[in-house]
DOFIKE-221697 format. One record per residue: residue number from 1; residue in three letters; x, y, z of N, C-alpha, C, O in turn. Coordinates in Angstrom, 3 decimals, always signed. Example, Ala and Ser with C-alpha at 12.3 -4.5 7.8 and 13.67 -1.06 7.14 Angstrom:
% residues 2
@pos: 1 code: ALA npx: +13.190 npy: -5.690 npz: +7.800 capx: +12.300 capy: -4.500 capz: +7.800 cpx: +13.200 cpy: -3.300 cpz: +7.800 opx: +14.236 opy: -3.319 opz: +8.465
@pos: 2 code: SER npx: +12.850 npy: -2.250 npz: +7.080 capx: +13.670 capy: -1.060 capz: +7.140 cpx: +12.900 cpy: +0.030 cpz: +7.870 opx: +13.409 opy: +1.138 opz: +8.039
***
This chain:
% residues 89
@pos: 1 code: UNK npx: +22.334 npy: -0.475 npz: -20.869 capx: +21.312 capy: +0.291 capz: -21.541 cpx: +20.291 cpy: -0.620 cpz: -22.222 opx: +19.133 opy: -0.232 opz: -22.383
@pos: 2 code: UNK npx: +20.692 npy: -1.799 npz: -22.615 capx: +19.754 capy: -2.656 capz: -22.994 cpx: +18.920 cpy: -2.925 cpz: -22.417 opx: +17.856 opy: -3.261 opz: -22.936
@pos: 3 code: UNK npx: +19.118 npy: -2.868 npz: -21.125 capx: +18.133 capy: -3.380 capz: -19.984 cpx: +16.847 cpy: -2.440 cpz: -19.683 opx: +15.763 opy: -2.729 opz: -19.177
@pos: 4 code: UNK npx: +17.253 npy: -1.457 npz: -20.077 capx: +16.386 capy: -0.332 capz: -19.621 cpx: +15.403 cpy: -0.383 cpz: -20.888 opx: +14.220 opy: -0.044 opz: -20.887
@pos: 5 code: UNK npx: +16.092 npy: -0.843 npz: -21.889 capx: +15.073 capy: -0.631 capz: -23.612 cpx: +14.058 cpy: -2.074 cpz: -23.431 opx: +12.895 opy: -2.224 opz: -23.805
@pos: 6 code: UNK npx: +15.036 npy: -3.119 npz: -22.663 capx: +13.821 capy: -3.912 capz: -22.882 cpx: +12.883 cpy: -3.833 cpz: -21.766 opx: +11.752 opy: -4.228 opz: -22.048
@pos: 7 code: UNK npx: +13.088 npy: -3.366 npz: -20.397 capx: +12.291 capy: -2.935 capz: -19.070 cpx: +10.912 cpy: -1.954 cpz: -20.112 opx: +9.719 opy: -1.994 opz: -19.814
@pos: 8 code: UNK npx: +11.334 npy: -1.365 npz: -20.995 capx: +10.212 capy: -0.293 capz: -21.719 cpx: +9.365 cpy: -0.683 cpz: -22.354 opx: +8.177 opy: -0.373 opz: -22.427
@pos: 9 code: UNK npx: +10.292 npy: -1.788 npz: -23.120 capx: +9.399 capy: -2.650 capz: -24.318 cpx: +8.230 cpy: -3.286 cpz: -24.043 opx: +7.178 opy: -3.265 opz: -24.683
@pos: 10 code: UNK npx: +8.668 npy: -4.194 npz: -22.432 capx: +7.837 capy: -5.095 capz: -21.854 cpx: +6.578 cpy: -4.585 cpz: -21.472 opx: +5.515 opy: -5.081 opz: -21.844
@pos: 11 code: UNK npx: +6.707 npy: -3.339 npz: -20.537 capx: +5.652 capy: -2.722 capz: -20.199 cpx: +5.129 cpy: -2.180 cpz: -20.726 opx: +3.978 opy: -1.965 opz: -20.347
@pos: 12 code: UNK npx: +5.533 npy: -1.676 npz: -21.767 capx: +4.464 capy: -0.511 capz: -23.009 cpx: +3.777 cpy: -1.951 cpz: -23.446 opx: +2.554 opy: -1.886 opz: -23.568
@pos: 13 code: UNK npx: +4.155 npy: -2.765 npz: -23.607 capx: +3.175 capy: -4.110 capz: -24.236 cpx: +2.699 cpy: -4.526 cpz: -23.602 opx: +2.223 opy: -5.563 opz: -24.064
@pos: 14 code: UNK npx: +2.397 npy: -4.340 npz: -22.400 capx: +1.932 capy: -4.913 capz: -21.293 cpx: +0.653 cpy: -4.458 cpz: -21.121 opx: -0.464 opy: -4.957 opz: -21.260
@pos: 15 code: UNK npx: +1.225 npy: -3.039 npz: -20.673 capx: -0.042 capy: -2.130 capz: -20.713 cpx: -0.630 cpy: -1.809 cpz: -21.511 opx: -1.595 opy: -1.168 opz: -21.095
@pos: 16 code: UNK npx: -0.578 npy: -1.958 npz: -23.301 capx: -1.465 capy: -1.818 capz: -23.848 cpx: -2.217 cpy: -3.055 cpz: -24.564 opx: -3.181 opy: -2.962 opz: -25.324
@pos: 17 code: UNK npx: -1.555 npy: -4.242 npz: -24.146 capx: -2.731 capy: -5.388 capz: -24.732 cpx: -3.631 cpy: -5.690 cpz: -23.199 opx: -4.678 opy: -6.328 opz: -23.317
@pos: 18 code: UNK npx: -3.321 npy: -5.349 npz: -22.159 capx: -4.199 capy: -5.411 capz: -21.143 cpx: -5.110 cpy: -4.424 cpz: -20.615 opx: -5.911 opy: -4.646 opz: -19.707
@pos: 19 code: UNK npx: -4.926 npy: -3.088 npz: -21.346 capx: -5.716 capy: -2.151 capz: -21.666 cpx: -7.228 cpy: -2.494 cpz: -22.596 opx: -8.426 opy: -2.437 opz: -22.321
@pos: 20 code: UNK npx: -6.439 npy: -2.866 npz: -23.805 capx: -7.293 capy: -3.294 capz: -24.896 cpx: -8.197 cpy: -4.520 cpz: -24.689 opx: -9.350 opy: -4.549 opz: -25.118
@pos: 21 code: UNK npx: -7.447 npy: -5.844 npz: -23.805 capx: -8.327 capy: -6.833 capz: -23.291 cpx: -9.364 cpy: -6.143 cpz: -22.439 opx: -10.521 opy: -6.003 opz: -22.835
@pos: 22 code: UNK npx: -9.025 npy: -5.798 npz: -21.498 capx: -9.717 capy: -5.031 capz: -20.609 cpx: -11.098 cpy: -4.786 cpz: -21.368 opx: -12.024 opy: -5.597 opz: -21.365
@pos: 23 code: UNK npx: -11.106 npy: -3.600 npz: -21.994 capx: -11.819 capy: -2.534 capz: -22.652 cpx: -13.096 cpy: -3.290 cpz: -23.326 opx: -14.297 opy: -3.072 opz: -23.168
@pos: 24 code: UNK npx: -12.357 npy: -4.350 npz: -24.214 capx: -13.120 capy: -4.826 capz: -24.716 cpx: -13.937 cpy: -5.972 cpz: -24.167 opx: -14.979 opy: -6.224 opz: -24.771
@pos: 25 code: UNK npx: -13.621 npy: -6.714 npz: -23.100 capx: -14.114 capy: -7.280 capz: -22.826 cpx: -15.175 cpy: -6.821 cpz: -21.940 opx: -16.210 opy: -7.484 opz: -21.890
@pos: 26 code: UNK npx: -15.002 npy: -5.388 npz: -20.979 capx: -16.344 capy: -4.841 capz: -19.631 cpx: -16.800 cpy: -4.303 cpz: -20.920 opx: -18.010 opy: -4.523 opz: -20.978
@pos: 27 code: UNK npx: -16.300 npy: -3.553 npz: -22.239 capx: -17.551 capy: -3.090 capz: -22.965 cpx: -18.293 cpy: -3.646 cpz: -23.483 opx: -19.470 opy: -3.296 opz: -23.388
@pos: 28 code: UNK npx: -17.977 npy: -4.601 npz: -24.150 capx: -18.873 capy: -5.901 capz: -24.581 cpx: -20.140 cpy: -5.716 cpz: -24.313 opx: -20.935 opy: -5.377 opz: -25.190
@pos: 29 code: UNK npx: -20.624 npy: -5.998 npz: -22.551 capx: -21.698 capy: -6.083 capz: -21.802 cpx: -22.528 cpy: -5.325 cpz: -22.343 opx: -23.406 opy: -5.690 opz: -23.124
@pos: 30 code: UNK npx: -22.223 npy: -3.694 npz: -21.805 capx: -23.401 capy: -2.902 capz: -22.127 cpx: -23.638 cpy: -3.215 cpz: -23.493 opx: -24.832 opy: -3.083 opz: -23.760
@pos: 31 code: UNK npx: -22.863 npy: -3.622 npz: -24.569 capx: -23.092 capy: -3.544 capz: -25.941 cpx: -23.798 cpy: -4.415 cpz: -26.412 opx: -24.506 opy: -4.155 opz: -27.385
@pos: 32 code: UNK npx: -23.781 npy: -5.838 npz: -25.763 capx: -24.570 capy: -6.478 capz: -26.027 cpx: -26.223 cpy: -6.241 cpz: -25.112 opx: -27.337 opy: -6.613 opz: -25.482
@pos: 33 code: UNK npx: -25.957 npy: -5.728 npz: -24.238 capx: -27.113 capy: -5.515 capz: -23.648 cpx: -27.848 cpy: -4.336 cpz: -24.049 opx: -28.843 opy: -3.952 opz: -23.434
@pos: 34 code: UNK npx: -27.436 npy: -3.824 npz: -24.943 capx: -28.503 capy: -2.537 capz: -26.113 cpx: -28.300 cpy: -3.113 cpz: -27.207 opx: -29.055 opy: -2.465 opz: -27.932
@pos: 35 code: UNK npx: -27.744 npy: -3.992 npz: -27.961 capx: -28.111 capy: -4.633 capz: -29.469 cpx: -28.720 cpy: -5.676 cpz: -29.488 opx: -29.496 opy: -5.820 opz: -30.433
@pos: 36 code: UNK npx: -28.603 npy: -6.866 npz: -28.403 capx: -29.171 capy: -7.861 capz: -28.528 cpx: -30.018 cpy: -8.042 cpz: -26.981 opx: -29.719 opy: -9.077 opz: -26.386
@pos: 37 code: UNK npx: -30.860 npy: -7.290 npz: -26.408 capx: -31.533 capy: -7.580 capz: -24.980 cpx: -32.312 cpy: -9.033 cpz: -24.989 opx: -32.178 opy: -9.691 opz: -23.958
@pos: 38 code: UNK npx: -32.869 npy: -9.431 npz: -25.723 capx: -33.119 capy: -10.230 capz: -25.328 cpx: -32.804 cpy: -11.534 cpz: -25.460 opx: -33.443 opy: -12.433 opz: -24.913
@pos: 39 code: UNK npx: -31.370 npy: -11.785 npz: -26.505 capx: -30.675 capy: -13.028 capz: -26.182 cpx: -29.701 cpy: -12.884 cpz: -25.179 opx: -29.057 opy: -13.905 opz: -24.937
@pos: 40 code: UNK npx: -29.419 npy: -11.831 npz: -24.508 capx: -29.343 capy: -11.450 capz: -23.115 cpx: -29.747 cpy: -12.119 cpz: -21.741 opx: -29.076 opy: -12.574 opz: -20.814
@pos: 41 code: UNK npx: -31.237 npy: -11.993 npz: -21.992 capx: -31.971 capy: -11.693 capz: -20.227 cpx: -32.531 cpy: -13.466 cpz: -20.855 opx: -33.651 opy: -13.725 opz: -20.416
@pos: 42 code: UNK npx: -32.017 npy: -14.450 npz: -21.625 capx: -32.635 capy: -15.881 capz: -21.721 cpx: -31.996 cpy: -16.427 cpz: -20.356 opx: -31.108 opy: -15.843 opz: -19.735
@pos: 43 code: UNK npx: -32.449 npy: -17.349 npz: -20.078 capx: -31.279 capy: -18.363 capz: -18.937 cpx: -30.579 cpy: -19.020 cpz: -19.640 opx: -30.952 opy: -19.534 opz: -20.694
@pos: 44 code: UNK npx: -29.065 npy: -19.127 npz: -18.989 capx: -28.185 capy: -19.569 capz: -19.133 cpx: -27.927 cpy: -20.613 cpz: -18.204 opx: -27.997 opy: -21.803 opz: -18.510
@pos: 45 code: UNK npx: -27.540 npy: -20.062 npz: -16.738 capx: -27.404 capy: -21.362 capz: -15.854 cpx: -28.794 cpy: -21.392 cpz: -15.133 opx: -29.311 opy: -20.287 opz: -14.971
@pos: 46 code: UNK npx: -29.269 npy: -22.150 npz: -14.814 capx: -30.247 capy: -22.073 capz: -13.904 cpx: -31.577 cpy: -21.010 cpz: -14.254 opx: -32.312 opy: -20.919 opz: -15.238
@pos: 47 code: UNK npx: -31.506 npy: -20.266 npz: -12.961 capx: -32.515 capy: -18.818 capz: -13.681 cpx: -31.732 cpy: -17.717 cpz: -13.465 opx: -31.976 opy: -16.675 opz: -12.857
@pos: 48 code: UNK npx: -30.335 npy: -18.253 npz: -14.298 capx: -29.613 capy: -16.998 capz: -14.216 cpx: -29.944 cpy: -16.686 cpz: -16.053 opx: -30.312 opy: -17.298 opz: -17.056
@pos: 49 code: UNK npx: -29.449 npy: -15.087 npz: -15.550 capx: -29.761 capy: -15.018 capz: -17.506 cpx: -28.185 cpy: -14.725 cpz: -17.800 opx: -27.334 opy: -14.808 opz: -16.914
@pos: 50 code: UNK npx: -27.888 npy: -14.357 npz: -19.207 capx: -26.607 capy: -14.559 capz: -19.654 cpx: -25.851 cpy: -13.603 cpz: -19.266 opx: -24.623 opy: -13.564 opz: -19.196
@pos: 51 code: UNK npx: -27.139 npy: -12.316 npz: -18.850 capx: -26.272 capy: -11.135 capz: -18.686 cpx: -25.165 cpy: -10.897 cpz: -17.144 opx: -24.166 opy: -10.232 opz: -16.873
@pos: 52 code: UNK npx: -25.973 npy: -11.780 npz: -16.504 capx: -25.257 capy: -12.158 capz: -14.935 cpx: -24.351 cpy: -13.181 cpz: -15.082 opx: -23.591 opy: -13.301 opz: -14.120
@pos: 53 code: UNK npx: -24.172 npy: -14.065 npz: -16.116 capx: -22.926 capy: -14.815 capz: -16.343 cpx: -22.176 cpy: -14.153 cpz: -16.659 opx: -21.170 opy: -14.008 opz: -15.964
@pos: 54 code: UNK npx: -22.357 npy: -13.419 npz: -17.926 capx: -21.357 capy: -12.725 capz: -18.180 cpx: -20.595 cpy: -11.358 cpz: -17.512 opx: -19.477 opy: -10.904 opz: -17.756
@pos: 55 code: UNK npx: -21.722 npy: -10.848 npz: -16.505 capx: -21.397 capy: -10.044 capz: -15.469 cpx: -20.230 cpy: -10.981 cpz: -14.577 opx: -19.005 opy: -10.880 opz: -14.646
@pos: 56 code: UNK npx: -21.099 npy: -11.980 npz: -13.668 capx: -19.998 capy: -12.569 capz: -13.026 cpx: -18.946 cpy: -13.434 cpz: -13.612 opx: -18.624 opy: -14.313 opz: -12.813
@pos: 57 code: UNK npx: -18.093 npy: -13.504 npz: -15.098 capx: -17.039 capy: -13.498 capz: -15.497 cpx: -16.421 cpy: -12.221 cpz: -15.322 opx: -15.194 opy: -12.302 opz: -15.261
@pos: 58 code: UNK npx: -17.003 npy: -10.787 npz: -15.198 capx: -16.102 capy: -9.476 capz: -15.353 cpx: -15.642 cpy: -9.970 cpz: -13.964 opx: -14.458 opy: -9.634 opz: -13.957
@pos: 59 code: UNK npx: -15.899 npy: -10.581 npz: -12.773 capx: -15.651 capy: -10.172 capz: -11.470 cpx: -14.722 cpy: -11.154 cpz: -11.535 opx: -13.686 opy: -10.902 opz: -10.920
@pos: 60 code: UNK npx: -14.787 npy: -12.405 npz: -12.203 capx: -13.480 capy: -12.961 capz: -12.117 cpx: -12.170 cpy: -13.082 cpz: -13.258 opx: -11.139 opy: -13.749 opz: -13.180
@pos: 61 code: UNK npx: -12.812 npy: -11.859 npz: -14.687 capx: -11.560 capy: -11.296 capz: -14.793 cpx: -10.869 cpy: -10.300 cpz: -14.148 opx: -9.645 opy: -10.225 opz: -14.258
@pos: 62 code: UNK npx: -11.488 npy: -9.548 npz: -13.506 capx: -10.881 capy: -8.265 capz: -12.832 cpx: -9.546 cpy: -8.872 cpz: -11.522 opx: -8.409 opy: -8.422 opz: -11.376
@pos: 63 code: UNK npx: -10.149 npy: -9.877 npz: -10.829 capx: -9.180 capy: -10.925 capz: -9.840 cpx: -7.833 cpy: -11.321 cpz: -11.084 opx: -6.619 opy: -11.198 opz: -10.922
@pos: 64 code: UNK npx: -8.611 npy: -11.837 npz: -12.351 capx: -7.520 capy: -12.479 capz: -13.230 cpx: -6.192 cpy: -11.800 cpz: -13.624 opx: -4.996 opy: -12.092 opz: -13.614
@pos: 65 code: UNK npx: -7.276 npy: -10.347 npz: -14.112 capx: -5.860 capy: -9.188 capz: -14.324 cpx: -5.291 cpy: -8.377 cpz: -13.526 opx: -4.488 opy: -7.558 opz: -13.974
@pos: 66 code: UNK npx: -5.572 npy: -8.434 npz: -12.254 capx: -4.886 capy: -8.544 capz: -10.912 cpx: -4.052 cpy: -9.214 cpz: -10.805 opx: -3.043 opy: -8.748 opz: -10.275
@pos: 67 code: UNK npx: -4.046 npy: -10.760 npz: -11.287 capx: -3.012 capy: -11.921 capz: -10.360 cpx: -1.988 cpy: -11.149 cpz: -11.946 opx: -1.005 opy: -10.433 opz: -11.756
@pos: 68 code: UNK npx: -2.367 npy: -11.411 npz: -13.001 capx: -1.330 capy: -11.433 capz: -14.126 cpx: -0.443 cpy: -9.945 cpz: -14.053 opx: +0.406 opy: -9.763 opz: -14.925
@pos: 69 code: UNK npx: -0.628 npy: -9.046 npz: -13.154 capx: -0.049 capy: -7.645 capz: -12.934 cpx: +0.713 cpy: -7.853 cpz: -12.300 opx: +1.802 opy: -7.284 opz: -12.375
@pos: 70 code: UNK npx: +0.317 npy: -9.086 npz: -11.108 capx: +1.259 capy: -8.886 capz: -9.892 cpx: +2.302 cpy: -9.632 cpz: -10.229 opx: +3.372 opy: -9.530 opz: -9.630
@pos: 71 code: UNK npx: +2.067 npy: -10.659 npz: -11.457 capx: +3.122 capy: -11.516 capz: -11.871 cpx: +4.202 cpy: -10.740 cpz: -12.630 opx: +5.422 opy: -10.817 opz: -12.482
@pos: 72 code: UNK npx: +3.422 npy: -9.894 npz: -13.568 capx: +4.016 capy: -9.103 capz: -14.638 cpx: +5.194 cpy: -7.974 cpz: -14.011 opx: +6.313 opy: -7.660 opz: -14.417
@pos: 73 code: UNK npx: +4.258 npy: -7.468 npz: -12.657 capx: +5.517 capy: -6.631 capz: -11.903 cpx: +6.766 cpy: -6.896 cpz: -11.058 opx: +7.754 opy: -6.280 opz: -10.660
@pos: 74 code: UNK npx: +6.118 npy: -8.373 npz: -10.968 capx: +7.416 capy: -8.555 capz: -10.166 cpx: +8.706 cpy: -8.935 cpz: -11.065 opx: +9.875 opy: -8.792 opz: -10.708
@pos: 75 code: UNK npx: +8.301 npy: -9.399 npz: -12.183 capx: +8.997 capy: -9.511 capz: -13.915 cpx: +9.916 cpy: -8.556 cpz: -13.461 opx: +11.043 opy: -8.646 opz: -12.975
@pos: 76 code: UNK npx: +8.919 npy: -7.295 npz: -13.824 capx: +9.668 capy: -5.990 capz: -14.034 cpx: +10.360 cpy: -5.410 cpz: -13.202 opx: +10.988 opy: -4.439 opz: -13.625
@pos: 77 code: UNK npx: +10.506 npy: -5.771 npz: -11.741 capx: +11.085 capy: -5.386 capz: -10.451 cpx: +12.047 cpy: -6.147 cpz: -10.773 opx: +13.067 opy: -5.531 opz: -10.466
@pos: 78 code: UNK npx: +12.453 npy: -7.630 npz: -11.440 capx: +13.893 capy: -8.060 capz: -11.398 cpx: +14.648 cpy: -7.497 cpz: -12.644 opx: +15.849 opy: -7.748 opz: -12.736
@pos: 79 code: UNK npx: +13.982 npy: -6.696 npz: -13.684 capx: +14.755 capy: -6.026 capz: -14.632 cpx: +14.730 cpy: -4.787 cpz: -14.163 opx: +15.095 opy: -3.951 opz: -14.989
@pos: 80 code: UNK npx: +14.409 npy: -4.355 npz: -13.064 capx: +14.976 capy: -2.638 capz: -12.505 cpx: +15.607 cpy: -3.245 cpz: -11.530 opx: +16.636 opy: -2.621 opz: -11.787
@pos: 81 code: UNK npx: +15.919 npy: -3.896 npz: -10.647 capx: +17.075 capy: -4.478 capz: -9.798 cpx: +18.110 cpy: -4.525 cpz: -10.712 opx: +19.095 opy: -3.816 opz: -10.503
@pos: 82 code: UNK npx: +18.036 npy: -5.613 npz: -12.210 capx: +19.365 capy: -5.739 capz: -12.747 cpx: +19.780 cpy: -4.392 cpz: -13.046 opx: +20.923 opy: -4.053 opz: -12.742
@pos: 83 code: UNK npx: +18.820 npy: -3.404 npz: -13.724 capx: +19.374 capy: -2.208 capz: -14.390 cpx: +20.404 cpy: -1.305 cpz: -13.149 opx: +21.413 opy: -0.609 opz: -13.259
@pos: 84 code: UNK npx: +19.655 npy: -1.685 npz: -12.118 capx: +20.285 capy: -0.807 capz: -10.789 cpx: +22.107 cpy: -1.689 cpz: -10.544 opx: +23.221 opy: -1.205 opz: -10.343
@pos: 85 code: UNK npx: +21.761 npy: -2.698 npz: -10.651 capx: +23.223 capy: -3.459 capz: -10.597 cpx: +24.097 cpy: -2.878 cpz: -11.724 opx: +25.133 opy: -2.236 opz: -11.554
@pos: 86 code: UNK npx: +23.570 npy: -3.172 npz: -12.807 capx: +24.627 capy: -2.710 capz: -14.163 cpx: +25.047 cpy: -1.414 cpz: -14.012 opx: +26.152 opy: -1.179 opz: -14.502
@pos: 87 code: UNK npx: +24.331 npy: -0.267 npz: -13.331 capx: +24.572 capy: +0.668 capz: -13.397 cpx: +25.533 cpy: +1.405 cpz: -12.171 opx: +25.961 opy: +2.556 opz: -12.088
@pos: 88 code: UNK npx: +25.674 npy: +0.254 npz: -11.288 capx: +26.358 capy: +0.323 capz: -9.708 cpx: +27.685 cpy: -0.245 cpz: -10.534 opx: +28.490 opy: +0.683 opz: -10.474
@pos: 89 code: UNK npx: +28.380 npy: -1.511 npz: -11.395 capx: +29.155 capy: -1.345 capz: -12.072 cpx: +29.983 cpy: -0.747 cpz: -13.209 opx: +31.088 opy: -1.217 opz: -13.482
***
């Protein structure tokens, strides 16, 4: 039964600090892009402006919290295997 309390623990924490990263980080954008537009649209790299940097970081967090899910589930696939064992004994 332990196994199953901590299989719960993990993922309720899982899913809600990667919820909250999430959230805050794609909302950010629009937010800064209606309070501050035009330290926004300056260049950053090249004649990119900040708002396309920081756009193309969402595209490579979205890959990021992809890879860390697939890590996180397979976590959780060897604590529902064990729970399935403990419970076959």
């Amino acid at each position: 039964m332990d196994t199953i309390q901590r299989w719960k623990q993990e993922r309720r924490l899982f899913i809600v600090s990667i919820t909250i990263l999430s959230l805050i980080f794609y909302l950010t954008l629009p937010l800064l892009l209606t309070v501050i537009p035009e330290a926004m649209n300056k260049p950053a790299i090249g004649g990119l402006s900040l708002a396309w940097v920081y756009a193309f970081f969402q595209v490579v967090m979205t890959w990021l919290i992809g890879w860390i899910y697939w890590i996180k589930a397979k976590h959780l696939d060897k604590l529902v295997a064990q729970m399935k064992q403990e419970e076959a004994e």
